[in-house]
N, C-alpha and C positions, 0 to 999 in steps of 0.2 A: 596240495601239489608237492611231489617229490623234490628234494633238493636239484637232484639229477636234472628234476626238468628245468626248475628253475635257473641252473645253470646254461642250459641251452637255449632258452628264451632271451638269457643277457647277454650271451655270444652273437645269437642272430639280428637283435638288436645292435649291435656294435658293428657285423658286418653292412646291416643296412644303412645308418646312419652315421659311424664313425664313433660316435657317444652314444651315452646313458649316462639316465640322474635320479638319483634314488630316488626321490620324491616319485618320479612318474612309473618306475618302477614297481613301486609299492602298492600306488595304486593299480596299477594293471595285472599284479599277481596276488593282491588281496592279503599281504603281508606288510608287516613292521621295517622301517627304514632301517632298526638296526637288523633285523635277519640279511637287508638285500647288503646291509655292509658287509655283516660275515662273509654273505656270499661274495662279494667283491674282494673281500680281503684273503678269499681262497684262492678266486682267482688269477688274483694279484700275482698271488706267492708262486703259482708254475703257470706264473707268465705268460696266461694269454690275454691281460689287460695292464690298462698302466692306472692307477689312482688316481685320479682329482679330486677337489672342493666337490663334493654333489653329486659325484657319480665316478665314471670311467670311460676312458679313451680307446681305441685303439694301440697298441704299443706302437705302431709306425707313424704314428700322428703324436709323439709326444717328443718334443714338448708345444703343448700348444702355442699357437700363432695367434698375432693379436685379433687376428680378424677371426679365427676359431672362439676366441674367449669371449670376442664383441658380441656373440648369438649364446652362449650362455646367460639364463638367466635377464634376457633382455623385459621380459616381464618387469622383475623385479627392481630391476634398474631404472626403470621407469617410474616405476615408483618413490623410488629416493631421488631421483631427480626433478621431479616436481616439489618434493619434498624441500627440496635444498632452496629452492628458488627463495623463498622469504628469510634465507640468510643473508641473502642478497642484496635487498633492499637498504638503498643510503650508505654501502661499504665505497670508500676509495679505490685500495687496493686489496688483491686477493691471491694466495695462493690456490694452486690448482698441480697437483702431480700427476704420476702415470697411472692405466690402465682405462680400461672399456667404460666403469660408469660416468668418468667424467665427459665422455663423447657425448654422452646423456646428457649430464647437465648442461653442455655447453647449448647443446637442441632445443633445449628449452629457456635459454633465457629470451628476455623481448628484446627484439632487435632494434630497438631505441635507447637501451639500457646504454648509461655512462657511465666505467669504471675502468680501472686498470688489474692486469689479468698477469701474471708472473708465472713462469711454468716452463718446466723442462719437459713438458708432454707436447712431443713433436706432431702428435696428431690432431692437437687442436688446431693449430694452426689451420687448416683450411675449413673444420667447422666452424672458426669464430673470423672467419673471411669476410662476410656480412654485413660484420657486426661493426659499423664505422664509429660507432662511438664508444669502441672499446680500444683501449691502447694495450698493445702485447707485449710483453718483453719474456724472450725468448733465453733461457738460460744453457750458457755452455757446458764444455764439460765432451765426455767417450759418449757416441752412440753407440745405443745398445737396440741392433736393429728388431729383436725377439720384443721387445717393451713399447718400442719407438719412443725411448726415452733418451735426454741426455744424462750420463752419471760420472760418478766419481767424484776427486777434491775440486776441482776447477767449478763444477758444479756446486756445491757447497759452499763454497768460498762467497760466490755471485749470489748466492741466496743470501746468506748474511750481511750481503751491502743494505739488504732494503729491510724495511720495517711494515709489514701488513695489517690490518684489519682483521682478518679471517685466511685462517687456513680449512682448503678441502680437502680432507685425507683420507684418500682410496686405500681399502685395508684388505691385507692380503690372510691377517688373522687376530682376532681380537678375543682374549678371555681373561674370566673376572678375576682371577688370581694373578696370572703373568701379564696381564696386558695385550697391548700390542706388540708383533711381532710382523716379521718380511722372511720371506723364502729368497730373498735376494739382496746380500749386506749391503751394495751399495745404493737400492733400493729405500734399503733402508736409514742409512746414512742422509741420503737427502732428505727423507719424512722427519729428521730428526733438527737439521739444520733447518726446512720450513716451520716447525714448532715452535726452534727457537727465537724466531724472527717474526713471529704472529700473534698479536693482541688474544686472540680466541682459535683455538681448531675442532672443526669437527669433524666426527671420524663418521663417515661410508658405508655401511656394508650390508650385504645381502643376507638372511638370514643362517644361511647355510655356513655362513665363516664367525657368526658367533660359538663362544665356547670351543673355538680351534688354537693351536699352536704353532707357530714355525720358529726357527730355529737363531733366530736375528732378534733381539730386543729392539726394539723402538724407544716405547714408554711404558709409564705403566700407567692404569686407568686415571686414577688421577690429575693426570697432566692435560686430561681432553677435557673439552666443557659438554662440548654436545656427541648425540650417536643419533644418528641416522638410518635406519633400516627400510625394509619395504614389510616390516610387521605393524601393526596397529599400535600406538602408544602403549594402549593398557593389554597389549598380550605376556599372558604369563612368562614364555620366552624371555621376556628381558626383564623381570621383576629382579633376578641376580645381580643387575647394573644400579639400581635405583638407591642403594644405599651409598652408593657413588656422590650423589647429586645432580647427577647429571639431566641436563634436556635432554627429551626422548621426542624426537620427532620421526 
């Protein structure tokens, strides 16, 4: 297939459904995920698309909405959210931040479970409504209605009152050289202040945000214990992380 075409096939994919994600892409034009980046990355450049994690948007849909980002990749998040559940077992307290996999996790824990749950992620709150034998505490701080999170110092501050068990930490980009990293400093600010108030953390992510960058340090790999993905432990994928030490679930 010509470029040309292939160009016009991600456009009218974008008119129809808003998105495109390379993975599905690639399959459907019998091509490599990095040619449909090129491609994306052309497009990019005279602006008839905007970049994401995994694919591309329409330009008038960006930046995405939480509830756009909650049907990204809900596969995969499902996957790590099963996953996560046996970190779960016998914790007191837990952190838990912003973004869509943690609405997963929260879906899946059993509604008999007794723990306490700390989090500036405004939209748990009525998935973990249920859940009567879980105690919330809701962290202040600036809403940020694009995250449904609370952030800034106020935020931060309130994190470092308590002392956790386990941190969950939703990752916006994680690689083996620089670490983690946030496309949103105050974002990241908080991920950094739950770190430092957490027995253990593990980091989240979908495979498509391994080996990425943004532009916010967090940490660097060694400061996490566990990673999470929705890849198979022993996929070559993350053979890069393993001299880390880290659990790979």
């Amino acid at each position: 297939m010509l470029k040309e075409e292939r160009f016009e096939y991600i456009l009218n994919g974008l008119k129809a459904s808003n998105k495109v994600l390379f993975e599905e892409l690639s399959k459907a034009l019998s091509v490599s995920e990095d040619t449909i980046r090129r491609d994306i990355e052309i497009l990019h450049k005279s602006g008839l698309l905007v970049k994401v994690r995994g694919g591309a948007i329409n330009p008038n849909k960006n930046p995405l909405s939480f509830s756009d980002r909650a049907e990204l990749y809900s596969e995969s998040k499902s996957i790590i959210a099963l996953k996560t559940q046996q970190l779960l077992q016998g914790v007191n307290t837990v952190f838990m931040d912003g973004g869509t996999t943690m609405l997963e996790v929260a879906a899946r824990i059993p509604i008999d479970a007794r723990f306490r749950i700390i989090t500036n992620n405004i939209a748990l709150i009525p998935a973990l409504s249920a859940h009567k034998g879980i105690e919330i505490v809701v962290l202040g701080g600036r809403y940020n209605r694009l995250t449904q999170t609370n952030v800034g110092a106020q935020t931060c501050a309130e994190a470092r009152k308590y002392q956790a068990d386990l941190y969950l930490m939703g990752t916006c980009a994680i690689d083996s050289k620089v670490g983690i990293t946030a496309s949103v400093e105050e974002e990241g600010e908080v991920k950094t202040a739950f770190m430092e108030s957490a027995f253990k953390t593990a980091v989240l992510s979908t495979h498509e945000k391994l080996e990425t960058v943004d532009f916010y340090r967090v940490a660097p790999i060694t400061k996490i214990e566990t990673l999470i993905t929705d890849l198979l432990s022993n996929d070559p994928k993350l053979d890069i992380y393993r001299g880390f030490g880290l659990e790979m679930l």
